[in-house]
The first five atom37 places (N, CA, C, CB, O) and aatype in JSON, in Angstrom:
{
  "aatype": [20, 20, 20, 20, 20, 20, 20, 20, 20, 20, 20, 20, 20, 20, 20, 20, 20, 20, 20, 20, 20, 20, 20, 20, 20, 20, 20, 20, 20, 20, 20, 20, 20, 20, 20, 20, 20, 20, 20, 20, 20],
  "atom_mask": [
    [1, 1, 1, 1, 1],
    [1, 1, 1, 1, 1],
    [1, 1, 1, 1, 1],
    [1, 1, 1, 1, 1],
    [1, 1, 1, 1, 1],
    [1, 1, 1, 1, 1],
    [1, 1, 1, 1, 1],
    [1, 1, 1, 1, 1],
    [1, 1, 1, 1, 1],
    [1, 1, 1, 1, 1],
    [1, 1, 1, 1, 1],
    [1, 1, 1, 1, 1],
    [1, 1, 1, 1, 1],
    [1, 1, 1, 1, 1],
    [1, 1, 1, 1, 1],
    [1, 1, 1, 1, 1],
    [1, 1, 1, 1, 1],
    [1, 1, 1, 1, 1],
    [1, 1, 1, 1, 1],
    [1, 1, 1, 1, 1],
    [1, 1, 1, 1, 1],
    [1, 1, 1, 1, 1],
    [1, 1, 1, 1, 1],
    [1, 1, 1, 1, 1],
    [1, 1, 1, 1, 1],
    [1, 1, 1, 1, 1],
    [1, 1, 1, 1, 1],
    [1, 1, 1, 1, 1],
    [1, 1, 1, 1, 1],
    [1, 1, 1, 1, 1],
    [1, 1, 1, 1, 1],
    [1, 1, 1, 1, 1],
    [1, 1, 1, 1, 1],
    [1, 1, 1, 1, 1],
    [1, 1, 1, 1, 1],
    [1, 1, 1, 1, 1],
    [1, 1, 1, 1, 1],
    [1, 1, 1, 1, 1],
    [1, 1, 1, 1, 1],
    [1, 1, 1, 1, 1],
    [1, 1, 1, 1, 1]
  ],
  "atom_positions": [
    [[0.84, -1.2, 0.0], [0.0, 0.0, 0.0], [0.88, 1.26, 0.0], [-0.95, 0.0, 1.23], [1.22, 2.05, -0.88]],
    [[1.07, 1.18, 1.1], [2.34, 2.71, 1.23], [4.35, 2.57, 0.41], [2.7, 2.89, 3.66], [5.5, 2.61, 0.84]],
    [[3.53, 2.37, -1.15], [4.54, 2.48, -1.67], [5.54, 3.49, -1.8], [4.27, 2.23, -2.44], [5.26, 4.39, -2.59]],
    [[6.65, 3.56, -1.2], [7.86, 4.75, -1.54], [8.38, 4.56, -2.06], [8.66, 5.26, -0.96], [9.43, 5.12, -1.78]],
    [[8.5, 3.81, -3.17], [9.41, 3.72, -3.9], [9.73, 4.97, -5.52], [9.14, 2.28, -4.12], [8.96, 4.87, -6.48]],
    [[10.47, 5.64, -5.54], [10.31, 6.81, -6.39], [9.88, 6.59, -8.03], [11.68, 7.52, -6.3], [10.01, 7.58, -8.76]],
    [[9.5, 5.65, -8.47], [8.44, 5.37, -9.58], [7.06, 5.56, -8.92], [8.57, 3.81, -10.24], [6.43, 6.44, -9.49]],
    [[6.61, 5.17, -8.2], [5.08, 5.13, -7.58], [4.75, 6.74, -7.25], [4.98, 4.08, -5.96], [3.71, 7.33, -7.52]],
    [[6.11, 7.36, -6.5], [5.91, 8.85, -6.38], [5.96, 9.8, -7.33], [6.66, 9.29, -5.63], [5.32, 10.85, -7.41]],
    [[7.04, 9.21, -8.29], [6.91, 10.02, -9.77], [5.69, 10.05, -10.33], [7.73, 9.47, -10.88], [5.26, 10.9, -11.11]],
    [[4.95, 8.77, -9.77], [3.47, 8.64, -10.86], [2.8, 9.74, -10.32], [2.32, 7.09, -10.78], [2.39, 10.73, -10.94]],
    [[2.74, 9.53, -9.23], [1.46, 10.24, -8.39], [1.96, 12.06, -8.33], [1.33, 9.37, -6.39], [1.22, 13.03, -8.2]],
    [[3.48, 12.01, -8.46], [3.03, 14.05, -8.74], [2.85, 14.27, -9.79], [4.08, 15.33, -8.49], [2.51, 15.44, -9.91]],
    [[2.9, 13.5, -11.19], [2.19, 13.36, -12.49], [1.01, 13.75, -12.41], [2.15, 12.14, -13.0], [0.57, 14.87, -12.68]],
    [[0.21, 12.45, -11.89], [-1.13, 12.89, -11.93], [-1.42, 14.09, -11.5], [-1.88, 12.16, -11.32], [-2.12, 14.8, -12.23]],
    [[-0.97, 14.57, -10.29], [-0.99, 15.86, -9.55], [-0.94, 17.33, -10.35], [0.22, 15.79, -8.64], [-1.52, 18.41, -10.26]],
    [[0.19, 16.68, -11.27], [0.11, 18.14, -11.96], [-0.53, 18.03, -13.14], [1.46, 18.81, -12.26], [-0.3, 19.03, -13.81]],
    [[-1.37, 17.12, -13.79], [-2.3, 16.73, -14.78], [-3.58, 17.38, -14.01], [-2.34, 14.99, -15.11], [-4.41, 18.04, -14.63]],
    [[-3.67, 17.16, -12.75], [-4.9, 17.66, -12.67], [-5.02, 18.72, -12.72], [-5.48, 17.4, -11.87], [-5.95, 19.26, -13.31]],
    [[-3.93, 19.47, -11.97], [-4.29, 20.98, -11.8], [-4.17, 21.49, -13.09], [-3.38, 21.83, -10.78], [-5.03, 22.31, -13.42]],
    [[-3.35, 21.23, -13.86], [-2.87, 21.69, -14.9], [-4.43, 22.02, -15.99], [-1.66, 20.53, -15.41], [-4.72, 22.96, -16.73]],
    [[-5.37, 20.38, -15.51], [-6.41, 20.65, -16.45], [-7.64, 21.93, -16.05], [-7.1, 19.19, -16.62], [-8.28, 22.61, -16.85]],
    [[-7.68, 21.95, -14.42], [-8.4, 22.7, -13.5], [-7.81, 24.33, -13.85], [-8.11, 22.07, -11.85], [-8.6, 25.26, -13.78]],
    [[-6.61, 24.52, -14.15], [-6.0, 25.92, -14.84], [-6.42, 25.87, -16.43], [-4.1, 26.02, -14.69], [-6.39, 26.92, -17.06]],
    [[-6.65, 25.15, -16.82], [-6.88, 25.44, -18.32], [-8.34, 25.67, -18.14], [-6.45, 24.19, -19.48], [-8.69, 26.69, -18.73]],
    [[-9.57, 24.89, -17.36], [-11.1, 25.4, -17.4], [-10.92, 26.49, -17.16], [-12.15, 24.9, -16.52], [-11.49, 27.35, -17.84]],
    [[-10.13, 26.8, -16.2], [-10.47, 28.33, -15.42], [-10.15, 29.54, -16.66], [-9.17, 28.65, -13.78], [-10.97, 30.42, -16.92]],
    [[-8.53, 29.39, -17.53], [-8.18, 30.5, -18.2], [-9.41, 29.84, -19.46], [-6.24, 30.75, -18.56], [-9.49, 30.65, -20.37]],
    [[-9.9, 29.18, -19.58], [-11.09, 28.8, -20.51], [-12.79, 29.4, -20.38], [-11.15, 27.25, -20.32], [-13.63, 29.39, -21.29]],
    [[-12.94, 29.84, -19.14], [-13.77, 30.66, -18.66], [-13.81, 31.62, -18.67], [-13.94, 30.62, -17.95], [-14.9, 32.15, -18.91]],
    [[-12.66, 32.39, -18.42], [-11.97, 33.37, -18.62], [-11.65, 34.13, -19.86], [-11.14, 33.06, -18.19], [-11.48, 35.32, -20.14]],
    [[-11.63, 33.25, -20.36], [-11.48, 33.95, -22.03], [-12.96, 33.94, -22.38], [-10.45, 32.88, -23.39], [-13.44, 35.07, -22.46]],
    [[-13.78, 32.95, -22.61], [-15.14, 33.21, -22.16], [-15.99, 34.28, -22.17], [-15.17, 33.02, -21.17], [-16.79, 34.82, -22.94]],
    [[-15.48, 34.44, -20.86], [-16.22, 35.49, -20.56], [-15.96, 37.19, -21.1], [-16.15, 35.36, -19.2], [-16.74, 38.09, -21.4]],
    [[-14.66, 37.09, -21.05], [-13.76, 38.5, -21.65], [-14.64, 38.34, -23.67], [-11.06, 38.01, -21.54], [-15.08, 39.26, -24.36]],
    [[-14.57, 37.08, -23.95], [-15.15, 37.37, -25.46], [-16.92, 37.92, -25.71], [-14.97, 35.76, -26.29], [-17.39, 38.6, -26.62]],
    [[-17.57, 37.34, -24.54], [-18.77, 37.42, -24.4], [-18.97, 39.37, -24.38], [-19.19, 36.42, -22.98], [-19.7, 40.14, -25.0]],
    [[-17.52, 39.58, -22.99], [-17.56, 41.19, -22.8], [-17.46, 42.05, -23.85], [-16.55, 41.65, -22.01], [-17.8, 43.24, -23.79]],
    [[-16.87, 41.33, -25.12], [-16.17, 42.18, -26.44], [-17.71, 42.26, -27.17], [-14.63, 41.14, -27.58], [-18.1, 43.28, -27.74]],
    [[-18.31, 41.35, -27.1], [-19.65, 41.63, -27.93], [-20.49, 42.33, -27.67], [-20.34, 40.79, -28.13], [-21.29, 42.64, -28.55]],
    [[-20.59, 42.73, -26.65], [-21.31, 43.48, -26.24], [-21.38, 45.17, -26.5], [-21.15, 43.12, -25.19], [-22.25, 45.84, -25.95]]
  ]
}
């Protein structure tokens, strides 16, 4: 279970920064969004 071995930890700050990475792209994706929505107006 409590693997330390530094492949298992390499995986897991992978995923880590896959996620956020995707959670920063919705956000600047909203963001633009919304700024294009502002231009039409």
């Amino acid at each position: 279970m409590g693997d330390k071995s530094p492949k298992s930890n390499q995986k897991k700050s992978s995923q880590k920064q896959a996620k956020a990475s995707s959670s920063n792209q919705k956000k600047n994706a909203a963001v633009a969004a919304k700024q294009a929505a502002g231009k039409k107006k």
